[in-house]
C-alpha positions as CSV (number, residue, x, y, z in Angstrom):
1,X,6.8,7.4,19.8
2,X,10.2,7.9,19.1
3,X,12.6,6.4,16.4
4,X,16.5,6.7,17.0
5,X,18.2,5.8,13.4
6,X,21.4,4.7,14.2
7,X,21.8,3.3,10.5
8,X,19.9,3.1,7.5
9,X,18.4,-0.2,8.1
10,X,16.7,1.3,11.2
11,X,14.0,3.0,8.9
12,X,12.6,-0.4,7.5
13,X,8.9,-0.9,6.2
14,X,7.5,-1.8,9.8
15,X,9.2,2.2,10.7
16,X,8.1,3.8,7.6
17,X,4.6,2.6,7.9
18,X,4.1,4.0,11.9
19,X,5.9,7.5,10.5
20,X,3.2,7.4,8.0
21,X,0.1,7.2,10.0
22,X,0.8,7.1,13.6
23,X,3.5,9.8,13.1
24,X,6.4,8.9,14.8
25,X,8.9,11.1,15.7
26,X,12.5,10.1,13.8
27,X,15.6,11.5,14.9
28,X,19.1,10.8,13.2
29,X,22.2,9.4,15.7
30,X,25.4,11.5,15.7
31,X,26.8,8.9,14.1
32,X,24.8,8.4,11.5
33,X,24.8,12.4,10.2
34,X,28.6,11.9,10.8
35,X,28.9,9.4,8.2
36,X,26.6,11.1,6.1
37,X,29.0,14.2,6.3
38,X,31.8,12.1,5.2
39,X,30.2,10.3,2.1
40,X,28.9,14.1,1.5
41,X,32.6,15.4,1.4
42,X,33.8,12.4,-0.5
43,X,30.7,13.5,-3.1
44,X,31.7,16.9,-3.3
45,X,35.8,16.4,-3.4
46,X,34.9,13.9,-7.1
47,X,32.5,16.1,-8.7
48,X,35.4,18.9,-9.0
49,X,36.5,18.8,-12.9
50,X,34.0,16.1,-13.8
51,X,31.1,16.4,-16.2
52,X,28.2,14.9,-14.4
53,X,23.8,14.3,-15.7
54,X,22.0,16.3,-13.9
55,X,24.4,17.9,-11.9
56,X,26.3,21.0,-14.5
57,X,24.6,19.2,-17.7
58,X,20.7,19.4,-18.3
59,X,18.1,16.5,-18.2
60,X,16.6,14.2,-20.3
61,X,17.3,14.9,-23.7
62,X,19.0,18.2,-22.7
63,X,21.8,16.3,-21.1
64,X,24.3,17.7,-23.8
65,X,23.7,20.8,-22.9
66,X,26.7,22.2,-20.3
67,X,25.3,24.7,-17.7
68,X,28.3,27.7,-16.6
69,X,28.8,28.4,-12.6
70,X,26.1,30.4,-12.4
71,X,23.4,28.4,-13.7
72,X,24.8,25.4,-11.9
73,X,23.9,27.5,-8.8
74,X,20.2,27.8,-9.2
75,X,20.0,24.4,-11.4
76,X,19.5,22.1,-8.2
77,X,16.0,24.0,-7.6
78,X,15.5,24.8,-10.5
79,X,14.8,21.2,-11.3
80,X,11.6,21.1,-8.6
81,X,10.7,24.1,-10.2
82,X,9.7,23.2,-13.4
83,X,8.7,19.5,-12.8
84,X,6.1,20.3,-10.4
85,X,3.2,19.8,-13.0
86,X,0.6,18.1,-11.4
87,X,-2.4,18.5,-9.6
88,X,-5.4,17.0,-7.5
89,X,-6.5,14.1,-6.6
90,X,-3.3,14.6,-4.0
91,X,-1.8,11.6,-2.1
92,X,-3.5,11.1,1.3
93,X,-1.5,12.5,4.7
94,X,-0.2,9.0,4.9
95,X,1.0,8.4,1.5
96,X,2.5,11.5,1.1
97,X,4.3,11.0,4.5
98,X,5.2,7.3,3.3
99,X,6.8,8.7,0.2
100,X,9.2,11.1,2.3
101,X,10.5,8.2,4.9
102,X,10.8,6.6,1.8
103,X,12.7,9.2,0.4
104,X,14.5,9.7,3.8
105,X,16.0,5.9,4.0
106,X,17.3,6.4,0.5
107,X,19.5,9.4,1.3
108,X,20.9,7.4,4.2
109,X,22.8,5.1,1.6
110,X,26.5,7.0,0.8
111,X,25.5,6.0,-2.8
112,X,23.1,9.3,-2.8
113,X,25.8,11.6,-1.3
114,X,23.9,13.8,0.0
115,X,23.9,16.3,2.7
116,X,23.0,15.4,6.3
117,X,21.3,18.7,6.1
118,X,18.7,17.4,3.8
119,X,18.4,14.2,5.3
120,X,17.6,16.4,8.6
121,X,15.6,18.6,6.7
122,X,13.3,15.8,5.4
123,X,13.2,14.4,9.5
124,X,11.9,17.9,10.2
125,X,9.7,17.8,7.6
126,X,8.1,14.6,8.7
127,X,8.2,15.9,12.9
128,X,6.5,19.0,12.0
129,X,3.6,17.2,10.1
130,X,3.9,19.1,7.2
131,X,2.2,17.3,3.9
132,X,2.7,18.2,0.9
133,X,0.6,18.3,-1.9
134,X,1.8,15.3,-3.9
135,X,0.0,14.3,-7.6
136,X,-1.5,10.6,-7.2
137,X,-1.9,10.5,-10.9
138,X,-0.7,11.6,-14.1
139,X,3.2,10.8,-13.5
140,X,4.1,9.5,-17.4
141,X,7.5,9.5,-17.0
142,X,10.5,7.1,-16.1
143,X,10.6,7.1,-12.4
144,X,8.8,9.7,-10.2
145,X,10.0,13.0,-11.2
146,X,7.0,14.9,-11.6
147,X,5.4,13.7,-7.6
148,X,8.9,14.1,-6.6
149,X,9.5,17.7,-7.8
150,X,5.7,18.8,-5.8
151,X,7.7,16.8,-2.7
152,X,11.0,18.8,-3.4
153,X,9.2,21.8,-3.8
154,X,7.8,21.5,-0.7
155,X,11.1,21.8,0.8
156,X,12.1,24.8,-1.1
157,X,9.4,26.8,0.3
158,X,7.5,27.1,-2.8
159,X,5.3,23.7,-2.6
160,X,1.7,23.8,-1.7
161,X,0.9,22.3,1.4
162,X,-2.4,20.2,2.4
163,X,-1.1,20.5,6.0
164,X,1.2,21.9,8.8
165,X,3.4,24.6,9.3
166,X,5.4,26.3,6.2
167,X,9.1,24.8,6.7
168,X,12.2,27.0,6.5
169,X,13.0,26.7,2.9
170,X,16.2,24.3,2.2
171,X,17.9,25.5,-1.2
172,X,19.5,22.4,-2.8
173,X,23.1,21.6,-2.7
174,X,25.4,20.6,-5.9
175,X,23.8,16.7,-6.7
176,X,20.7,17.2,-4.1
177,X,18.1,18.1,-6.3
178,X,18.6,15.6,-9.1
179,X,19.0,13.1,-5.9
180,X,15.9,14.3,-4.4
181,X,13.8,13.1,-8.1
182,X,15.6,10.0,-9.1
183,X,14.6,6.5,-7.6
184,X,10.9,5.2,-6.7
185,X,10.2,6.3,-2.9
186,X,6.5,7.3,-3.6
187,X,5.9,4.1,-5.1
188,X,8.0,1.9,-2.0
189,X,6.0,3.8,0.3
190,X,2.9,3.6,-1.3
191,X,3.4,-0.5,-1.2
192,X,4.5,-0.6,2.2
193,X,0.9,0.7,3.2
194,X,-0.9,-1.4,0.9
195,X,1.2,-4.4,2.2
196,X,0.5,-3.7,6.0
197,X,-3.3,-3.1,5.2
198,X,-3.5,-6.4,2.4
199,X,-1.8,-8.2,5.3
200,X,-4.6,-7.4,8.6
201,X,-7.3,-7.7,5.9
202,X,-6.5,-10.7,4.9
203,X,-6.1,-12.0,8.3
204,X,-9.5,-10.3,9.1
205,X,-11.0,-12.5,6.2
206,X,-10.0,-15.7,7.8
207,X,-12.1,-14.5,11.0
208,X,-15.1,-14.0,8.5
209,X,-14.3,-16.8,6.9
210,X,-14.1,-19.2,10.0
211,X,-17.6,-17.7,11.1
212,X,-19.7,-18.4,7.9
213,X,-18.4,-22.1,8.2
214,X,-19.9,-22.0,11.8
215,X,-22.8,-20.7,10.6
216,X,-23.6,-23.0,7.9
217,X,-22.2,-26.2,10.0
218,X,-19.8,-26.5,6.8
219,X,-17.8,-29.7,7.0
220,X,-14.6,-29.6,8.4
221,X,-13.0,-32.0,5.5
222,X,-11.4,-29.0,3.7
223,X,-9.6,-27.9,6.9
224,X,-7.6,-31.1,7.3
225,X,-4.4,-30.4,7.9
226,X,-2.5,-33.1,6.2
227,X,-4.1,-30.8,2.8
228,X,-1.3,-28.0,3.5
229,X,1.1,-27.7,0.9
230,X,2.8,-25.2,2.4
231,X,3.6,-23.0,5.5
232,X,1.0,-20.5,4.5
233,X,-1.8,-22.8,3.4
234,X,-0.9,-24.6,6.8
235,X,-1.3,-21.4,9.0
236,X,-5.0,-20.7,6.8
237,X,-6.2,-24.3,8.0
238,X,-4.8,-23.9,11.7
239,X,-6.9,-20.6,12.1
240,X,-10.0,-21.8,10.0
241,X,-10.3,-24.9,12.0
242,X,-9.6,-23.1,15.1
243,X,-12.3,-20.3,14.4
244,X,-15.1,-23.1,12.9
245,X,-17.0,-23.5,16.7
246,X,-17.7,-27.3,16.3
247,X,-20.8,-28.9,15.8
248,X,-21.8,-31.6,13.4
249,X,-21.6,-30.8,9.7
250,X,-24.9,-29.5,8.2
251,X,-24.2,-31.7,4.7
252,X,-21.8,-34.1,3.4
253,X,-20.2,-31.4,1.5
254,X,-19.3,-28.0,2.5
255,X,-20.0,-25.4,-0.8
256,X,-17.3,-24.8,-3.0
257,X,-16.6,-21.4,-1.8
258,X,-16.0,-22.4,1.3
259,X,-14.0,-25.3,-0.4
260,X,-11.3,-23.2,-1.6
261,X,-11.6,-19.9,0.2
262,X,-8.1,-21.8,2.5
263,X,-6.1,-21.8,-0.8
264,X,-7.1,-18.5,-2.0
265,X,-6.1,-17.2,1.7
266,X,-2.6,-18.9,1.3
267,X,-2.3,-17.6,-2.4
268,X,-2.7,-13.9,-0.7
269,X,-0.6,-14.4,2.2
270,X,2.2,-15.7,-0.5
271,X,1.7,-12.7,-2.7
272,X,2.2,-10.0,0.2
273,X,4.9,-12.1,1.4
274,X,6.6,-11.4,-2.4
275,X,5.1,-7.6,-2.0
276,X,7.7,-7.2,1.1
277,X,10.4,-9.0,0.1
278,X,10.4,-6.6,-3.3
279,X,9.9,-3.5,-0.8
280,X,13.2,-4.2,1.3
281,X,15.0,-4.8,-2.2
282,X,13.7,-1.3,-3.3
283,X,14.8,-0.3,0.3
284,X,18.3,-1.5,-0.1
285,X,18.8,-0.5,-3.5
286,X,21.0,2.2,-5.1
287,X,18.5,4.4,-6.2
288,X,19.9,7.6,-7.2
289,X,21.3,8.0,-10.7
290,X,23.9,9.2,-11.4
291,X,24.9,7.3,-8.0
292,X,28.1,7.8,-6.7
293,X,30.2,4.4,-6.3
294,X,33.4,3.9,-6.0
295,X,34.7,7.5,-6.7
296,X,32.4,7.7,-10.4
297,X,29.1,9.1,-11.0
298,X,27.3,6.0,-12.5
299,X,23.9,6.1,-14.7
300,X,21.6,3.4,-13.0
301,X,18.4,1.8,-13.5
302,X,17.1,3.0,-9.9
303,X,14.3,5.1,-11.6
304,X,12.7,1.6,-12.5
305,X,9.8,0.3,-10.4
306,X,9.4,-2.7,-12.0
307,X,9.5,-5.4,-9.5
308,X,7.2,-3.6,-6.7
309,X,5.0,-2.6,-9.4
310,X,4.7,-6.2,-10.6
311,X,4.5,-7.6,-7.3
312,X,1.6,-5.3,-6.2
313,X,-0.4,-6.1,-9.9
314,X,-0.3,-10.0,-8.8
315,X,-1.6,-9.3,-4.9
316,X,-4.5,-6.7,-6.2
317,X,-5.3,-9.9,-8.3
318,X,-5.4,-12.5,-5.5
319,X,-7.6,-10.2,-3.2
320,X,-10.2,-9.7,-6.5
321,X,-10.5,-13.4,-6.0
322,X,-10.8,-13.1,-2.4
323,X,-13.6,-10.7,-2.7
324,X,-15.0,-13.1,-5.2
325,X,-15.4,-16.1,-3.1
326,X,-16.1,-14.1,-0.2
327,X,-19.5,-13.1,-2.4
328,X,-20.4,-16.4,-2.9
329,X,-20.1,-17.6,0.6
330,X,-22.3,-15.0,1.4
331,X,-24.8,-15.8,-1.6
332,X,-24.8,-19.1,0.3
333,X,-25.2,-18.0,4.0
334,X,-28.9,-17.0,2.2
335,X,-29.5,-20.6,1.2
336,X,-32.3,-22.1,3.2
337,X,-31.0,-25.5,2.0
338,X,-27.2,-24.6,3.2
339,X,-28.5,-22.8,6.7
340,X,-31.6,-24.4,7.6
341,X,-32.8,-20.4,8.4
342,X,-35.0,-18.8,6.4
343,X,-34.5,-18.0,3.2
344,X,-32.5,-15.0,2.4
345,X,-31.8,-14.8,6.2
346,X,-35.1,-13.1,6.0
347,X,-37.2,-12.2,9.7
348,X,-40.0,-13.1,7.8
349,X,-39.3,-14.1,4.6
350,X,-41.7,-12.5,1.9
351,X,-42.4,-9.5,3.8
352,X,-38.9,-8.5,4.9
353,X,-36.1,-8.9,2.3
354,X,-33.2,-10.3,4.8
355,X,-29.7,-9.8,3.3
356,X,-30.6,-10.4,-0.1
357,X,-30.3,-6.9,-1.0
358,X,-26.6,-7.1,1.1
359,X,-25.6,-9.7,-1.4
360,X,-26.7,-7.9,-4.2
361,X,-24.1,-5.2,-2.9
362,X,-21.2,-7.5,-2.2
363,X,-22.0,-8.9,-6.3
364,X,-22.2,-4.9,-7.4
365,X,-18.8,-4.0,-5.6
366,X,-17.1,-8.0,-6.6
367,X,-18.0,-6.6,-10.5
368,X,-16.7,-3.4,-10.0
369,X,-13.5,-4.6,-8.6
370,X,-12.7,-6.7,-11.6
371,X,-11.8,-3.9,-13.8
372,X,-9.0,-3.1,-11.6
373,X,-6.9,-6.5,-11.5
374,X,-5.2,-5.4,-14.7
375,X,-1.2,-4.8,-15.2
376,X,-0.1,-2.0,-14.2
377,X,3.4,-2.9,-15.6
378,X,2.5,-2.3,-19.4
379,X,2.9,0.5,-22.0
380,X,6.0,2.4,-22.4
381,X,5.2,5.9,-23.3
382,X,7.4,8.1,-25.7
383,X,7.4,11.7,-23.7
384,X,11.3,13.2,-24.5
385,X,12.2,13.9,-28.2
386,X,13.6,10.4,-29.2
387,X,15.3,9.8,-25.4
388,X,13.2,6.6,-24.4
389,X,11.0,6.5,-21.8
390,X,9.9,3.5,-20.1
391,X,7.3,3.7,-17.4
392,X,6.1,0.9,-14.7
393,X,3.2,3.1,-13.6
394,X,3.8,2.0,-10.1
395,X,1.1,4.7,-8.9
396,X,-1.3,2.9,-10.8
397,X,-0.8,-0.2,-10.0
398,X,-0.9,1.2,-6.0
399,X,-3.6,2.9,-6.8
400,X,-5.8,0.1,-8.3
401,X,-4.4,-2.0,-4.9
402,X,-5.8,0.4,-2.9
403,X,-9.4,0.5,-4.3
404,X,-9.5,-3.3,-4.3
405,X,-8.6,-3.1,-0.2
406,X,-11.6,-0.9,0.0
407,X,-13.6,-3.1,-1.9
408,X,-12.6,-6.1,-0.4
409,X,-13.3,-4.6,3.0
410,X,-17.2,-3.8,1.5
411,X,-17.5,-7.5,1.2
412,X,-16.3,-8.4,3.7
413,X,-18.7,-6.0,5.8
414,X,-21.7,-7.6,4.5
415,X,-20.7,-11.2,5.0
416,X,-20.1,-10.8,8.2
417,X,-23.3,-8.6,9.0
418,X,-25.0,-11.8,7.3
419,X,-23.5,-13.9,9.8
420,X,-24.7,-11.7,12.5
421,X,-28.2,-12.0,11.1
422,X,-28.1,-15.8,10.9
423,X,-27.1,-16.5,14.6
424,X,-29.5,-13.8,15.7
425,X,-31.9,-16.0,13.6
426,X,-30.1,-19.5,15.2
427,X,-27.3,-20.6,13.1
428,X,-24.5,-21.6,14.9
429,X,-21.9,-19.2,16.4
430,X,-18.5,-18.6,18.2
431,X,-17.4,-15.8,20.2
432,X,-15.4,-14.3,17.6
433,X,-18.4,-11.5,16.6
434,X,-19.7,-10.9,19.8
435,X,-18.3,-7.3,19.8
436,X,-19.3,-7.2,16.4
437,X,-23.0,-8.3,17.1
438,X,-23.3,-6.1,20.0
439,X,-22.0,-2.7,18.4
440,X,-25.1,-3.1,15.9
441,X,-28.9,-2.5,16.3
442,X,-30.7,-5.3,18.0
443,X,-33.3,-7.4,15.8
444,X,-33.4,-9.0,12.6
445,X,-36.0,-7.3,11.1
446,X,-35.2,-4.8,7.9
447,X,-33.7,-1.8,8.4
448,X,-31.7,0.9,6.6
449,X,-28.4,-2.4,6.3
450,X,-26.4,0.5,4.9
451,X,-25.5,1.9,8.3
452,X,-24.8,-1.2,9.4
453,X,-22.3,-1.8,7.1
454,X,-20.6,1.5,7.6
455,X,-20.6,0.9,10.5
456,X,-18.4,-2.6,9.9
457,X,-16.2,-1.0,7.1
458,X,-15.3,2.0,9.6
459,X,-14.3,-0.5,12.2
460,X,-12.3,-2.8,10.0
461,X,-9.0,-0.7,9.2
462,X,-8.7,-0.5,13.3
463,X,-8.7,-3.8,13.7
């Protein structure tokens, strides 16, 4: 596919995310790099005579330090240079593609003043497929300069690579290189997956969801609509109700898990809704610092992840929960009393264990996931001889998002391979898992379950 950008706004989080994994191909309109050329010659013609950070002054707490002609030549590399500290675990194709879109749709803002020659650069960077090797941890410092100098680095020639072609190195103009490692693009882009993945897994959930309540008979009474309190809650009741296949209720009461698993779907839908709207902030921001505005070189705060980071802490919370009731609905689905199946969903009980041992892995992964519902957005870390430094760890908190998707989707796996077993066995079904139950071994005896649920999990992030 192929993306024309006639203006910044063009390469919003629905565009970043297909360059990312489906790998789009972006081009820049003529008149987009034309007005990138003119904020680039308005940049250049109000640096002359002025002292600017970063641009003939050091970093950090060398900022007092003046740099002659000369070094002002090789300074704008130099920067990548010496930044590029880290090393494996490396961002994945995606989120290393993700970063540079990011990174892309930053420069498009006059604010930047960069050249259309790097924006072009970074296009051609992300045609040609080349990844770069980009640290996923160890990034203790305000912003992302350390991921962002690997990224940079990348462009001068001198990056490693985890795939494509070597690009034609781009040297760094006056500005670009101090552009290139100010703001939080790894971090946007890194939510803007996590927000497109939370979103279909949550909406994947509510199919699971809808089918345990058919297989138990669970009562409808929680799905009422007049309960909604809210446009999301309302939504989670219309698709619960409308995946629940009928039949008379089992019991008077449906289990509480199945109780509040609607409000815990709306809570998550909420929380990615706030994920997004914090994205397309970060998106329209003025990131670069100093950012050119009005004719001055102003010192900003665009370093500062703090709202996406705080925004993606709250979702990785929600979907713990999630995972958490979706455990208990499946410790349920093994209830005799609840199902009226065998116990344990067992083909004969005694002799074959069932999906007991599958709950026993939903419980191990639900624990595990705990640990990782923690703020991100906490600790401010002194790294540059008495110049504060105040961190939002956004790769953490992205990071920690991340592995609770993956666990979330190992839950998930096994409550719906339990309702598999328990219509093979007679519960109650609808149609939604027919192509579920039919890409799996026929039979409810035991068998290695573990394939099974590889199997699920490996189908899951497809859709």
């Amino acid at each position: 596919m192929k993306v024309l950008l006639q203006q910044r706004e063009d390469l919003d989080r629905t565009v970043i995310a297909a360059v990312a994994r489906a790998g789009c191909h972006l081009e820049l309109a003529e008149g987009l790099v034309d007005s990138l050329a003119e904020s680039r010659r308005a940049t250049l013609a109000d640096l002359d005579g002025k002292i600017v950070y970063g641009v003939n002054t050091g970093m950090g707490a060398m900022s007092g330090l003046r740099l002659d002609a000369e070094a002002q030549r090789r300074h704008q590399d130099n920067l990548m240079v010496g930044r590029a500290v880290g090393s494996a675990p490396w961002l994945r194709r995606d989120q290393a593609r993700a970063l540079l879109a990011a990174r892309l749709r930053s420069f498009l803002d006059p604010a930047a003043g960069v050249s259309p020659e790097l924006c072009l650069a970074l296009a051609d960077l992300l045609n040609a497929d080349v990844v770069p090797a980009v640290p996923a941890r160890g990034s203790g410092a305000a912003g992302e300069i350390i991921p962002l100098a690997h990224a940079g680095s990348a462009l001068l020639g001198r990056g490693q690579l985890l795939a494509g072609p070597e690009p034609a190195p781009y040297s760094f103009g006056p500005k670009e290189g101090v552009a290139f490692l100010e703001g939080v693009p790894g971090l946007t882009g890194l939510a803007v997956l996590g927000s497109a993945d939370a979103r279909a897994l949550i909406h994947q959930v509510v199919v699971g969801a809808a089918a345990s309540h058919t297989a138990i008979r669970a009562s409808l009474d929680p799905l009422h609509p007049a309960l909604a309190d809210s446009a999301e809650l309302r939504a989670v009741l219309e698709s619960l109700r409308d995946g629940r296949d009928g039949g008379e209720p089992g019991a008077l009461q449906a289990p509480v898990s199945f109780r509040v698993t609607a409000p815990a779907l709306a809570v998550a839908l909420r929380a990615v809704d706030t994920l997004d709207a914090a994205i397309d902030r970060s998106l329209n921001a003025v990131t670069d610092s100093p950012a050119h505005l009005d004719g001055e070189f102003v010192g900003t705060f665009g370093f500062a992840g703090t709202e996406i980071t705080a925004a993606l802490g709250a979702l990785t919370t929600v979907l713990v929960h999630l995972a958490e009731v979706g455990a208990a609905r499946l410790h349920r689905l093994l209830d005799a009393r609840v199902t009226g199946l065998a116990p344990q969903l067992s083909h004969s009980p005694g002799l074959h264990v069932g999906m007991a041992a599958v709950h026993k892995r939903a419980a191990g992964v639900t624990h595990r996931l705990r640990r990782f519902a923690i703020p991100a957005l906490t600790g401010a870390v002194e790294t540059s001889l008495g110049q504060e430094d105040v961190q939002s760890f956004g790769f953490e908190a992205a990071e920690c998002l991340d592995e609770v998707l993956t666990g979330l989707r190992d839950v998930l796996a096994c409550e719906l391979l339990a309702v598999v077993q328990a219509r093979r066995l007679g519960a109650p079904s609808g149609a939604a898992l027919d192509e579920l139950d039919a890409g799996l071994p026929p039979g409810t005896a035991d068998r290695p379950f573990g394939r099974d649920l590889d199997h699920i999990v490996n189908h899951l992030p497809a859709g």
